[in-house]
Structure formats: structure tokens, C-alpha cells
PyMOL Python script that loads the backbone (N, CA, C, O; Angstrom):
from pymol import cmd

cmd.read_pdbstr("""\
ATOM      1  N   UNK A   1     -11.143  17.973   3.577  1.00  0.00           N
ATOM      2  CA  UNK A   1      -9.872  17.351   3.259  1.00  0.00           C
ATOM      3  C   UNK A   1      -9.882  15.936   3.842  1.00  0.00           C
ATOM      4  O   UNK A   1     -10.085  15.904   5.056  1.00  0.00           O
ATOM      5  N   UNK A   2      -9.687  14.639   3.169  1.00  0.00           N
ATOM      6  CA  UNK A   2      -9.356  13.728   3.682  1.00  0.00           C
ATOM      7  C   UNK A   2      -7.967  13.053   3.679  1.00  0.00           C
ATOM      8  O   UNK A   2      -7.113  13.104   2.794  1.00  0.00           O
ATOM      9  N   UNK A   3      -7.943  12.638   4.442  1.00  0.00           N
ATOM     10  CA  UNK A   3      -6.898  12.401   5.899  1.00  0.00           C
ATOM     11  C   UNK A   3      -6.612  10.809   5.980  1.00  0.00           C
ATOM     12  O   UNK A   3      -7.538  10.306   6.618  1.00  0.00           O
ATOM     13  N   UNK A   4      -5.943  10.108   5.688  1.00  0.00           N
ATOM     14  CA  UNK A   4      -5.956   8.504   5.098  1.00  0.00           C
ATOM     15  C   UNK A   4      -4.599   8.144   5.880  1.00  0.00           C
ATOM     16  O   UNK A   4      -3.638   8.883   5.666  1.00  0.00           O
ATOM     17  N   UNK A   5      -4.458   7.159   6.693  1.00  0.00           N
ATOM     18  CA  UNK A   5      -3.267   6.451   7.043  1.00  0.00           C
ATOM     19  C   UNK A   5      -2.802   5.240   5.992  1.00  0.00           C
ATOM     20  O   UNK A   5      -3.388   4.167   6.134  1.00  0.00           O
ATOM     21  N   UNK A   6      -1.863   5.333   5.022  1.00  0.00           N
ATOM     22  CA  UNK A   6      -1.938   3.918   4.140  1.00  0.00           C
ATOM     23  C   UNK A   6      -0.109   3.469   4.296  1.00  0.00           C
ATOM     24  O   UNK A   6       0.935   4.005   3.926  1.00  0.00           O
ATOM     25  N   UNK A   7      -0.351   2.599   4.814  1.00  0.00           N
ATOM     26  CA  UNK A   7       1.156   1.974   4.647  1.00  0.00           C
ATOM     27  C   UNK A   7       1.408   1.182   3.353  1.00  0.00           C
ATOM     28  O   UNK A   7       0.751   0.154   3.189  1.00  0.00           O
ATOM     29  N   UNK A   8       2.443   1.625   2.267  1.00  0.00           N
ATOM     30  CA  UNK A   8       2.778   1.114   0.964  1.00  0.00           C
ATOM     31  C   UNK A   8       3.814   0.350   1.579  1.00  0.00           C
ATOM     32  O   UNK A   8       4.201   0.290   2.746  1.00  0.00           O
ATOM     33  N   UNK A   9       4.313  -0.437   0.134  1.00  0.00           N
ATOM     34  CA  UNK A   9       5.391  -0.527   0.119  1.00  0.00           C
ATOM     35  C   UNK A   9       6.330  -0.677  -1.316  1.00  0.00           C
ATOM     36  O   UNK A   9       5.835  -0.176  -2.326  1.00  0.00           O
ATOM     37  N   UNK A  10       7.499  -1.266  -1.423  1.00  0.00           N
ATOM     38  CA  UNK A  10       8.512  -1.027  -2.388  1.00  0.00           C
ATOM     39  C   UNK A  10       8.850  -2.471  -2.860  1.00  0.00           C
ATOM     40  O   UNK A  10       9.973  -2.747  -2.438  1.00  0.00           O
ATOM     41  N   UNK A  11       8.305  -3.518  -3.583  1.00  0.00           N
ATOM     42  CA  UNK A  11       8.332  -4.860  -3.764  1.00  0.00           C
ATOM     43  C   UNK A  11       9.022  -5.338  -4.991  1.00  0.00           C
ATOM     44  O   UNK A  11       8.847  -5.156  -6.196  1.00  0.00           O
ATOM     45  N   UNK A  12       9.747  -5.915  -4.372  1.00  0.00           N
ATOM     46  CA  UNK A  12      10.823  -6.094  -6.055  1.00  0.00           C
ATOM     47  C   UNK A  12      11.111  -7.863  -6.163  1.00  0.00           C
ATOM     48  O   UNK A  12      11.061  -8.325  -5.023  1.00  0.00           O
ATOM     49  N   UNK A  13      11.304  -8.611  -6.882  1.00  0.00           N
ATOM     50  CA  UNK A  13      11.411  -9.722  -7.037  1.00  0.00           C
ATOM     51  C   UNK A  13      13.210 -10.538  -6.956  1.00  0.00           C
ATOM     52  O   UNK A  13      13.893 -10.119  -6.021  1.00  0.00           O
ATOM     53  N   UNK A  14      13.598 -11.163  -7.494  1.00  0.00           N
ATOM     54  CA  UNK A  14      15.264 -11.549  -7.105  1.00  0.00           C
ATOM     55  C   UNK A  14      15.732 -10.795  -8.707  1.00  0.00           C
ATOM     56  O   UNK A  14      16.875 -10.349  -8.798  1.00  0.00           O
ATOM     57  N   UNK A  15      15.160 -10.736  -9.433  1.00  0.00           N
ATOM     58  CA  UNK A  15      16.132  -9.744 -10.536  1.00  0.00           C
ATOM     59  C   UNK A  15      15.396  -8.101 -10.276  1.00  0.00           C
ATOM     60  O   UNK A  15      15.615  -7.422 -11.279  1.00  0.00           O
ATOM     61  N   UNK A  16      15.016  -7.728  -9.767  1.00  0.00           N
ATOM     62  CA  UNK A  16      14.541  -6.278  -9.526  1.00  0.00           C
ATOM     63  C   UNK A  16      13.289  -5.527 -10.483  1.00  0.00           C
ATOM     64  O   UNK A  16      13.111  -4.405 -10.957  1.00  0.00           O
ATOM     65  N   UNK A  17      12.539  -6.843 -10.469  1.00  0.00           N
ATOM     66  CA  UNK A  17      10.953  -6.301 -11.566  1.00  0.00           C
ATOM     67  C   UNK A  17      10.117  -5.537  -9.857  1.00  0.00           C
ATOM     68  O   UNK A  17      10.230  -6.056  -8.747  1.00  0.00           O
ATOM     69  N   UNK A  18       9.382  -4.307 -10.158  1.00  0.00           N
ATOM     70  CA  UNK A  18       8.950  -3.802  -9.253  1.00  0.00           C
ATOM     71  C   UNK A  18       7.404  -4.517  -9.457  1.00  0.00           C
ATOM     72  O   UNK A  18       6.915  -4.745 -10.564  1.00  0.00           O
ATOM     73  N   UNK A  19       6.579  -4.897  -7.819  1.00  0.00           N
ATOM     74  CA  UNK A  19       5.224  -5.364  -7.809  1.00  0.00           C
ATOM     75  C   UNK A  19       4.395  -3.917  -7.688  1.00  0.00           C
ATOM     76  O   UNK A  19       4.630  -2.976  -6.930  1.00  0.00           O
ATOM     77  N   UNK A  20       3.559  -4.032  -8.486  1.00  0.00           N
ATOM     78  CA  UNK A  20       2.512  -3.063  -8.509  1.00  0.00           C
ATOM     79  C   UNK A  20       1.043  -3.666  -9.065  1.00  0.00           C
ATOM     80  O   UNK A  20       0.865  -4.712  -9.689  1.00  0.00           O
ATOM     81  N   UNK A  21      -0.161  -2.461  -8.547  1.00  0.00           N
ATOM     82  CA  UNK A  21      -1.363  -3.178  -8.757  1.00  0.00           C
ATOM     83  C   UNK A  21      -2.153  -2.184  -8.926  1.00  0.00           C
ATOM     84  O   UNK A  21      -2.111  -1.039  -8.477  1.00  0.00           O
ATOM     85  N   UNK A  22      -3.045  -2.823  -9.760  1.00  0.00           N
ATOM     86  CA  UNK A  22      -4.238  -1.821 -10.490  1.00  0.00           C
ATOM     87  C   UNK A  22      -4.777  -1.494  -9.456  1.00  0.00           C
ATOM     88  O   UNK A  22      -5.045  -2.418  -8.689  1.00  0.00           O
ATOM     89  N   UNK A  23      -5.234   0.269  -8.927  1.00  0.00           N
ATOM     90  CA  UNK A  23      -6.213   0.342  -8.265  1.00  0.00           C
ATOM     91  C   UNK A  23      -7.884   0.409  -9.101  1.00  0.00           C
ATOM     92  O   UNK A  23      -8.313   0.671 -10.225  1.00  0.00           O
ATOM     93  N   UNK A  24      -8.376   0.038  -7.898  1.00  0.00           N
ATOM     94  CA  UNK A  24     -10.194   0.162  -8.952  1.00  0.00           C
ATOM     95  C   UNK A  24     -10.629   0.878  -8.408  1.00  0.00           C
ATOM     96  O   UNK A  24     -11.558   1.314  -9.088  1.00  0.00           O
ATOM     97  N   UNK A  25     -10.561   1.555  -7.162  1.00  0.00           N
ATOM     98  CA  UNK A  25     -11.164   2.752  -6.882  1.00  0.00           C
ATOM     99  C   UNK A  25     -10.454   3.907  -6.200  1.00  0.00           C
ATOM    100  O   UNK A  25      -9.274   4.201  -6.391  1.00  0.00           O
ATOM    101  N   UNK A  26     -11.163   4.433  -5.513  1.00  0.00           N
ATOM    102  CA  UNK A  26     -10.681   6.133  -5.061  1.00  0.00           C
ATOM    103  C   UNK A  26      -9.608   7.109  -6.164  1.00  0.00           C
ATOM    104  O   UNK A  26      -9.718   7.209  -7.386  1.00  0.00           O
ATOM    105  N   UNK A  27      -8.856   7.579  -5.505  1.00  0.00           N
ATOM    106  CA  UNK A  27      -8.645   8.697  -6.739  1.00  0.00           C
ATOM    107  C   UNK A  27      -7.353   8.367  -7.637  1.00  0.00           C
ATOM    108  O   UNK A  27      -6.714   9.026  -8.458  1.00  0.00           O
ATOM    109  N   UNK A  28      -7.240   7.000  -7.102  1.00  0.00           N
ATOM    110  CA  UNK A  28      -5.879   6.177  -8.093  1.00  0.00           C
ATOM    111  C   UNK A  28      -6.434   5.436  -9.255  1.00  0.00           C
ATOM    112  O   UNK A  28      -5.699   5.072 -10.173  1.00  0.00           O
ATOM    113  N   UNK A  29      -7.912   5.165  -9.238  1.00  0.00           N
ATOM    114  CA  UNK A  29      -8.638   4.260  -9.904  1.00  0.00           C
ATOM    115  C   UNK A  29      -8.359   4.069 -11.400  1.00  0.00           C
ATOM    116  O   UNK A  29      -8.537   4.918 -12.274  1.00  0.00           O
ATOM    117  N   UNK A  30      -7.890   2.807 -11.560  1.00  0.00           N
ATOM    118  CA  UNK A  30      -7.271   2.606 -13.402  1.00  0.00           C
ATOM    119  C   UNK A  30      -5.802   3.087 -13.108  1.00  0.00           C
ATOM    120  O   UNK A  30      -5.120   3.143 -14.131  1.00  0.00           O
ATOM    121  N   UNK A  31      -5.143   3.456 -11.924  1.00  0.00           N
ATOM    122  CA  UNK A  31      -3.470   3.622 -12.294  1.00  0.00           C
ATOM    123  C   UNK A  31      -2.686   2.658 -11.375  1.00  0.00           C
ATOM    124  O   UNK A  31      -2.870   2.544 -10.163  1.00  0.00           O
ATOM    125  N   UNK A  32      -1.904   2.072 -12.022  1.00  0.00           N
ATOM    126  CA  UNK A  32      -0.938   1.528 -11.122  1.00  0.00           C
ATOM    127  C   UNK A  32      -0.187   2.380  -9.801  1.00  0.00           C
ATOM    128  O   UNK A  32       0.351   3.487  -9.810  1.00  0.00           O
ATOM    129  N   UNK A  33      -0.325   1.681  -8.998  1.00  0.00           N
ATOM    130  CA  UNK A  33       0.054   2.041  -7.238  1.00  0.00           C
ATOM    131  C   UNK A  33       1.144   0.513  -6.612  1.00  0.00           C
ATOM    132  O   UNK A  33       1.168  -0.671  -6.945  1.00  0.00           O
ATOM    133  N   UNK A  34       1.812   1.213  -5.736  1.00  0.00           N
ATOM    134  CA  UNK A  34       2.525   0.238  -4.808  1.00  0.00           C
ATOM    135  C   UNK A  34       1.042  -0.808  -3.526  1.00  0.00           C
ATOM    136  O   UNK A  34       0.137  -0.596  -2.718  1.00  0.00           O
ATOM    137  N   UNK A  35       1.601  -1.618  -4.044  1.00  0.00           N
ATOM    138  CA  UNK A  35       0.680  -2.360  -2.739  1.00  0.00           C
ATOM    139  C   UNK A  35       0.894  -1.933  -1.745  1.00  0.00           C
ATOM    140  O   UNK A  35       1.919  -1.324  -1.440  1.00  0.00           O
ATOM    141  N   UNK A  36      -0.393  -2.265  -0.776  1.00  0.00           N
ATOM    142  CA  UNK A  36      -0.570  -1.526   0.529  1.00  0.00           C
ATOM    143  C   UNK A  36      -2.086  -0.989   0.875  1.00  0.00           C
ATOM    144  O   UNK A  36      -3.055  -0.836   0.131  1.00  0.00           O
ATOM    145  N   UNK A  37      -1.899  -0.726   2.496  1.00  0.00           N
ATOM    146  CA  UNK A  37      -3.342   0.086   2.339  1.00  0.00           C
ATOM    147  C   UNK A  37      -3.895   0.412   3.982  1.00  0.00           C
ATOM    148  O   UNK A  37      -3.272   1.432   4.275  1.00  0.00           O
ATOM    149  N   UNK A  38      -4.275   0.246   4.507  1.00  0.00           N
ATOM    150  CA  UNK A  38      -4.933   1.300   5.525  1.00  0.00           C
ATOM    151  C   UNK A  38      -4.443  -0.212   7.447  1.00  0.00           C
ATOM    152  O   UNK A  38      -4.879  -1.363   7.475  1.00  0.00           O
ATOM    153  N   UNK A  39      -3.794   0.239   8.288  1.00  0.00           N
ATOM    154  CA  UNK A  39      -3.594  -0.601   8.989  1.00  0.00           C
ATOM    155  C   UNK A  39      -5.034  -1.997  10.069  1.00  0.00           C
ATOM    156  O   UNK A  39      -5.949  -1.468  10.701  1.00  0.00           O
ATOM    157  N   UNK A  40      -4.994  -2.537  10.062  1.00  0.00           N
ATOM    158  CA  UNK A  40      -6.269  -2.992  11.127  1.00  0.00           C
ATOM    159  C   UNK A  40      -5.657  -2.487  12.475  1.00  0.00           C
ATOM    160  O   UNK A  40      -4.563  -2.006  12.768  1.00  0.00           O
ATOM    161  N   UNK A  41      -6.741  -2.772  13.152  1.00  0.00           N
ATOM    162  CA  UNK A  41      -6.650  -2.338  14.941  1.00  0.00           C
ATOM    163  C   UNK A  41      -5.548  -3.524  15.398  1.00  0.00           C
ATOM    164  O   UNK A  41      -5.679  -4.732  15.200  1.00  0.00           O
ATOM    165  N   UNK A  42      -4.246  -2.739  16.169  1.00  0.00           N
ATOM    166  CA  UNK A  42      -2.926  -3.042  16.829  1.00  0.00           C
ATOM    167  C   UNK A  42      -2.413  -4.050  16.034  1.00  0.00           C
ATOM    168  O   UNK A  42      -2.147  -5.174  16.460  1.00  0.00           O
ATOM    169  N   UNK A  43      -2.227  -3.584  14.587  1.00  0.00           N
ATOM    170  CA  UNK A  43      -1.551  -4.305  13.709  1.00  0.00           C
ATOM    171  C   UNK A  43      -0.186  -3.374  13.781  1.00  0.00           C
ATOM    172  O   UNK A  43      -0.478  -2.207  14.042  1.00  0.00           O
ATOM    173  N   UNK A  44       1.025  -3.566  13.638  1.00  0.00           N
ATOM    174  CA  UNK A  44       2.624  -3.139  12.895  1.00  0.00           C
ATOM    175  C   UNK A  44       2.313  -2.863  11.943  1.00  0.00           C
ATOM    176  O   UNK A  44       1.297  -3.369  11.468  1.00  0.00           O
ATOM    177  N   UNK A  45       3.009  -1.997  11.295  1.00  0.00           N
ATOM    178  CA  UNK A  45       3.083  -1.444  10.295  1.00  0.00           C
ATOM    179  C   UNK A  45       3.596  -2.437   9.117  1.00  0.00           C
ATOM    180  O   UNK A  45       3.247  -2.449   7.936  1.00  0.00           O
ATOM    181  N   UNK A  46       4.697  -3.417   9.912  1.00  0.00           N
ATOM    182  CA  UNK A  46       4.991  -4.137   8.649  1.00  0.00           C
ATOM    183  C   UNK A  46       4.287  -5.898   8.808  1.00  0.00           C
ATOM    184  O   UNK A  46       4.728  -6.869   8.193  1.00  0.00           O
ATOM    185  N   UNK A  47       2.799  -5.925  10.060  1.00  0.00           N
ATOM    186  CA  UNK A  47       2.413  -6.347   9.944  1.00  0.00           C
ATOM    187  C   UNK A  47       1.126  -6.283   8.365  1.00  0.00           C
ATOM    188  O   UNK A  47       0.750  -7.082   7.507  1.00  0.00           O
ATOM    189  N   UNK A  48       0.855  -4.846   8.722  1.00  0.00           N
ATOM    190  CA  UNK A  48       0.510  -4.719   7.382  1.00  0.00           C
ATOM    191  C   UNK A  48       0.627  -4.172   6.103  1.00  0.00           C
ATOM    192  O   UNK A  48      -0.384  -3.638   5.648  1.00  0.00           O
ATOM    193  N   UNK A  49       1.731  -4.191   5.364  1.00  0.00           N
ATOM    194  CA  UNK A  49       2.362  -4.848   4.585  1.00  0.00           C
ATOM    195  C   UNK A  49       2.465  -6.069   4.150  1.00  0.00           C
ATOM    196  O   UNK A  49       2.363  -6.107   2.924  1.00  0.00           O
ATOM    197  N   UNK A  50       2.673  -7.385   4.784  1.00  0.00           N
ATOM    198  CA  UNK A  50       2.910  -8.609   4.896  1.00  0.00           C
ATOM    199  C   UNK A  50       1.232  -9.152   4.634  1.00  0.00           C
ATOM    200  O   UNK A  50       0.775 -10.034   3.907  1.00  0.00           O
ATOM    201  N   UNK A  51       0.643  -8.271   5.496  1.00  0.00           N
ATOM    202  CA  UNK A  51      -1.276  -8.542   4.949  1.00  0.00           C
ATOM    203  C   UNK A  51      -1.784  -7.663   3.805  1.00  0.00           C
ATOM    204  O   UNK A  51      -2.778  -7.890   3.115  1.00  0.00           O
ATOM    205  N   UNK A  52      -1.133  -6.856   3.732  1.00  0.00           N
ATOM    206  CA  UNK A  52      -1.857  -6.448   2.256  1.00  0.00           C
ATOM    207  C   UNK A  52      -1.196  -6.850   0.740  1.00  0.00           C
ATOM    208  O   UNK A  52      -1.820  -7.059  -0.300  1.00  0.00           O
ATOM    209  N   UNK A  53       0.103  -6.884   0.935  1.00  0.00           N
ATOM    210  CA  UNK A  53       0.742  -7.471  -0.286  1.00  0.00           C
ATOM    211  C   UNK A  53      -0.028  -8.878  -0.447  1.00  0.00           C
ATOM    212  O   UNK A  53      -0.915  -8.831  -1.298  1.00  0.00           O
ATOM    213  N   UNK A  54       0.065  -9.602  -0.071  1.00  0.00           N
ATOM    214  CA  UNK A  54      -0.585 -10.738   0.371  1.00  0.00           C
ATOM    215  C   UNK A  54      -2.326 -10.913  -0.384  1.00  0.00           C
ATOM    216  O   UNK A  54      -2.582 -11.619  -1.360  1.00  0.00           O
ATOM    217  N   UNK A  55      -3.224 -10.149   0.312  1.00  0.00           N
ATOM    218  CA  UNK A  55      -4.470  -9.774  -0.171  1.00  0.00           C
ATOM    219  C   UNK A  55      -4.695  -9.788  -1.427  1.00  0.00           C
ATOM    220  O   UNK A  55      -5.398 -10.550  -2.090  1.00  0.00           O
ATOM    221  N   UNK A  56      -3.731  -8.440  -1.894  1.00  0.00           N
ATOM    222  CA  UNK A  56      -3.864  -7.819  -3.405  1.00  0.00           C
ATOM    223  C   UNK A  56      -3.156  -8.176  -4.263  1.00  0.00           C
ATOM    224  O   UNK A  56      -3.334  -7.460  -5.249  1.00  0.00           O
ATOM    225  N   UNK A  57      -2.288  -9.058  -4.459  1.00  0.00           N
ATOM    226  CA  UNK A  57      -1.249  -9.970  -5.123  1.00  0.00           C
ATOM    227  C   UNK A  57      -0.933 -11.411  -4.773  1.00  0.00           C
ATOM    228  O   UNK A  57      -0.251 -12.128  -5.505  1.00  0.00           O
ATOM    229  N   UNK A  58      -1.346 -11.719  -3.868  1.00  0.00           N
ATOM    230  CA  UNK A  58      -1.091 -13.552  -3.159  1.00  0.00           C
ATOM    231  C   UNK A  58       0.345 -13.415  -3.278  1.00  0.00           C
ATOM    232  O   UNK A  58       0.609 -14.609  -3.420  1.00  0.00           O
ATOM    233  N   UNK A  59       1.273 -12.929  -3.316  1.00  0.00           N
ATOM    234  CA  UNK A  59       2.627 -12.910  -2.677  1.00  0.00           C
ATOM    235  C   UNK A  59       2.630 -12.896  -1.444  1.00  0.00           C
ATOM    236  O   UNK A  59       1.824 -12.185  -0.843  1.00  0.00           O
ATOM    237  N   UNK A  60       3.801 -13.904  -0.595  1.00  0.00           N
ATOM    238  CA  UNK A  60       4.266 -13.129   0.489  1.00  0.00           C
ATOM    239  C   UNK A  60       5.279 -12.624   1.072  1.00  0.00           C
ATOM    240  O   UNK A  60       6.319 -13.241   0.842  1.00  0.00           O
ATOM    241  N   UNK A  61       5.388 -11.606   1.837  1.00  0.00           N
ATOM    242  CA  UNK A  61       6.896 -11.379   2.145  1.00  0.00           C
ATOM    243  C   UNK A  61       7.661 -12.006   2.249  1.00  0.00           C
ATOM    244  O   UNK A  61       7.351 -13.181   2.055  1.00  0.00           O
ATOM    245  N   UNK A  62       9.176 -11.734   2.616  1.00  0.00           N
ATOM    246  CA  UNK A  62      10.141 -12.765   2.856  1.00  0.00           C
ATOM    247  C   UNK A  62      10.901 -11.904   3.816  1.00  0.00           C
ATOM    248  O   UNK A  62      11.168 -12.182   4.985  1.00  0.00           O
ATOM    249  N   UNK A  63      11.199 -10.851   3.175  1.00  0.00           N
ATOM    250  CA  UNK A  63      11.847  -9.293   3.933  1.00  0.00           C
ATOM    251  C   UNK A  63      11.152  -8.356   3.995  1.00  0.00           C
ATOM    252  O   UNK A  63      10.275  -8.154   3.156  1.00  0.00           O
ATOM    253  N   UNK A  64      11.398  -7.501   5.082  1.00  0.00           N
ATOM    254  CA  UNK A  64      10.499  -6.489   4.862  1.00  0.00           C
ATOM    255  C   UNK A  64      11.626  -5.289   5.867  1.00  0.00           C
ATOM    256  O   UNK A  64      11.805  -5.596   7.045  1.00  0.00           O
ATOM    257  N   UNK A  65      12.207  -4.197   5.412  1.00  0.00           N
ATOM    258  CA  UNK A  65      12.919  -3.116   6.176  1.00  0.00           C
ATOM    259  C   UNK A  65      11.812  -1.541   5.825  1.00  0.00           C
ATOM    260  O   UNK A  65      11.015  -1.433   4.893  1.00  0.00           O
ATOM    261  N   UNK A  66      12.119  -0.490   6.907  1.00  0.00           N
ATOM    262  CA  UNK A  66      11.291   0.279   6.800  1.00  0.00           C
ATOM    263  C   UNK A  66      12.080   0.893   6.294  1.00  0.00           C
ATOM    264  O   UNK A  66      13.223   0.673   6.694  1.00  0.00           O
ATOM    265  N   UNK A  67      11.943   1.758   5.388  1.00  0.00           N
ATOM    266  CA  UNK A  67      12.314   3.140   4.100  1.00  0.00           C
ATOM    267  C   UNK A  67      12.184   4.063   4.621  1.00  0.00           C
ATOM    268  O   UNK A  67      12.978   4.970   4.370  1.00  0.00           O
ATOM    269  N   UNK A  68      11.091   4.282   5.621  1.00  0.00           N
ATOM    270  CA  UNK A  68      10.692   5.833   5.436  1.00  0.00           C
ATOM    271  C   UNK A  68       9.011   6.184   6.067  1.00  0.00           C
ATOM    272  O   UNK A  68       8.434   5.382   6.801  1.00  0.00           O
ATOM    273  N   UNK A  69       8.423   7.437   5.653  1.00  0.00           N
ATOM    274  CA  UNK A  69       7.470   7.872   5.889  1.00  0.00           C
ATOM    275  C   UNK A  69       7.087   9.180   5.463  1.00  0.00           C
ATOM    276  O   UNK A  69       7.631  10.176   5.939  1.00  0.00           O
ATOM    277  N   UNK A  70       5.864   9.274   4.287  1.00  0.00           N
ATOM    278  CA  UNK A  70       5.515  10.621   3.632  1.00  0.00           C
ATOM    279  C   UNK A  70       3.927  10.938   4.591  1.00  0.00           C
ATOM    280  O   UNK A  70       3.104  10.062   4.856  1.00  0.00           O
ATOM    281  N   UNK A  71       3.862  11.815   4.823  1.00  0.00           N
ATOM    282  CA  UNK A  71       2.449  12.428   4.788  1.00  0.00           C
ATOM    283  C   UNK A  71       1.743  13.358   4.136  1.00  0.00           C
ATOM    284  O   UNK A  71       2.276  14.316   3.576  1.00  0.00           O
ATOM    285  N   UNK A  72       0.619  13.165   4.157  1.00  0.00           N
ATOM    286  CA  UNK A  72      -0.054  14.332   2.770  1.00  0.00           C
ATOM    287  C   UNK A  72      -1.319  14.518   3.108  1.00  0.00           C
ATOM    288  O   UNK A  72      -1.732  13.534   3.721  1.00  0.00           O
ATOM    289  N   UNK A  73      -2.292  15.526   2.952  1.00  0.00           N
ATOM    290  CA  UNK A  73      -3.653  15.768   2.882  1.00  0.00           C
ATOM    291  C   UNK A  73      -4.033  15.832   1.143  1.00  0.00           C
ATOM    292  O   UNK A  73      -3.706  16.581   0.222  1.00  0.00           O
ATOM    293  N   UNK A  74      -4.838  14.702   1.267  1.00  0.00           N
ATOM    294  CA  UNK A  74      -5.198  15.032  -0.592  1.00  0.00           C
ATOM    295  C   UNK A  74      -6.676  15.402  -0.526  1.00  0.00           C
ATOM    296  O   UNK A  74      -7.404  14.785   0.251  1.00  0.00           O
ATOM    297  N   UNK A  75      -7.385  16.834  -1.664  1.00  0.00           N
ATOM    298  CA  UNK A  75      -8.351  17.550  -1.331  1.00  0.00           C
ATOM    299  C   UNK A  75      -9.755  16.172  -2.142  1.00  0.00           C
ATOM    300  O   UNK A  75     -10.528  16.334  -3.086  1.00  0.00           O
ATOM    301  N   UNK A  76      -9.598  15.300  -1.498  1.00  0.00           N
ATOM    302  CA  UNK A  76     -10.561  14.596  -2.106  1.00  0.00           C
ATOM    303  C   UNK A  76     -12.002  14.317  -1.159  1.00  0.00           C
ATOM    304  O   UNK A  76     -11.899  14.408   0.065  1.00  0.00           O
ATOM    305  N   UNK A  77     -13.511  13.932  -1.862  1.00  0.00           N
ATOM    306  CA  UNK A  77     -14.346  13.830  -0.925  1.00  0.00           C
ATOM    307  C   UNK A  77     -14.189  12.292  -1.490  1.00  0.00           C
ATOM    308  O   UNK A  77     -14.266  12.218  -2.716  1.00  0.00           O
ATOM    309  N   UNK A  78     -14.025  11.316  -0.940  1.00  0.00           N
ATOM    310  CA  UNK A  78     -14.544  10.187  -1.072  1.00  0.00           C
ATOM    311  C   UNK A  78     -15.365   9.502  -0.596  1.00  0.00           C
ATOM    312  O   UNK A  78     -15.307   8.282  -0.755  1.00  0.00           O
ATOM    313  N   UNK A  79     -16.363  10.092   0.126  1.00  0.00           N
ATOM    314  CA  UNK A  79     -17.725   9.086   0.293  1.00  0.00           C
ATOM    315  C   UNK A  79     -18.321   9.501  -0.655  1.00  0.00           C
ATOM    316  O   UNK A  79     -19.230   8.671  -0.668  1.00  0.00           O
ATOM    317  N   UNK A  80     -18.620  10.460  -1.866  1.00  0.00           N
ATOM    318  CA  UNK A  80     -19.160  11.196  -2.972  1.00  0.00           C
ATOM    319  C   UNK A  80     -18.351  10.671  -4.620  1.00  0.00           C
ATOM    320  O   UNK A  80     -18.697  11.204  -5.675  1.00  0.00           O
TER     321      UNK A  80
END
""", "prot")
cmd.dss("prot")
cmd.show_as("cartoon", "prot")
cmd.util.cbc("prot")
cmd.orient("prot")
């Protein structure tokens, strides 16, 4: 079972178009997903956010409030 820490988030523009992005790999690969993705060492959480929206869209924050928090085990092998 792998076991993934990914902080998303919920990105909307000033009329309310939602940001989303093609993933190209792992088990989202070819579907649209919320930006986001795995934290660096003694980064915030909505430090990264602010670095991954950023990365995978060249947007950058302006606001950022926390929503929430899901956890999940998904039965995937991904080094295979």
C-alpha cells in the first residue's frame, strides 16, 4: 500500500473559474487534479501550496486559508 503526503488545493480566479492541471503521471495520469503535491523538508503546508501552484501553473497565490484535511491509503505500486 502506498502512503503519499500531498497537500492540494482549491484555486479559483476573481469570477470563480476553478485552476486545475493535467497530471502525466502516477495513477491520475491524463486526468485533471487540483494543484499541489508532496511537502519539501520544514516547509508549511501553505508554504507548499504557494510552491506548487506556482511550479505547475506559474500562478501565484494571493490568499491562501486552510479547508481541511482527507487521508487515504491508495492500493497502488508506483515504483512499477
Amino acid at each position: 500500500m502506498h502512503k503519499h503526503k500531498g497537500i492540494y488545493c482549491i484555486c479559483t480566479n476573481d469570477i470563480g473559474h476553478l485552476l486545475t492541471v493535467e497530471k502525466s503521471g502516477g495513477p491520475y495520469k491524463n486526468r485533471l487534479d487540483l494543484p499541489g503535491g508532496t511537502p519539501e523538508s520544514g516547509e508549511t503546508e501553505i508554504e507548499t501550496v504557494e510552491r506548487e501552484v506556482l511550479e505547475e501553473t506559474g500562478y501565484k497565490v494571493l490568499t491562501a486559508v486552510r479547508a481541511g484535511e482527507r487521508s487515504y491509503e491508495l492500493p497502488w505500486n508506483y515504483k512499477h
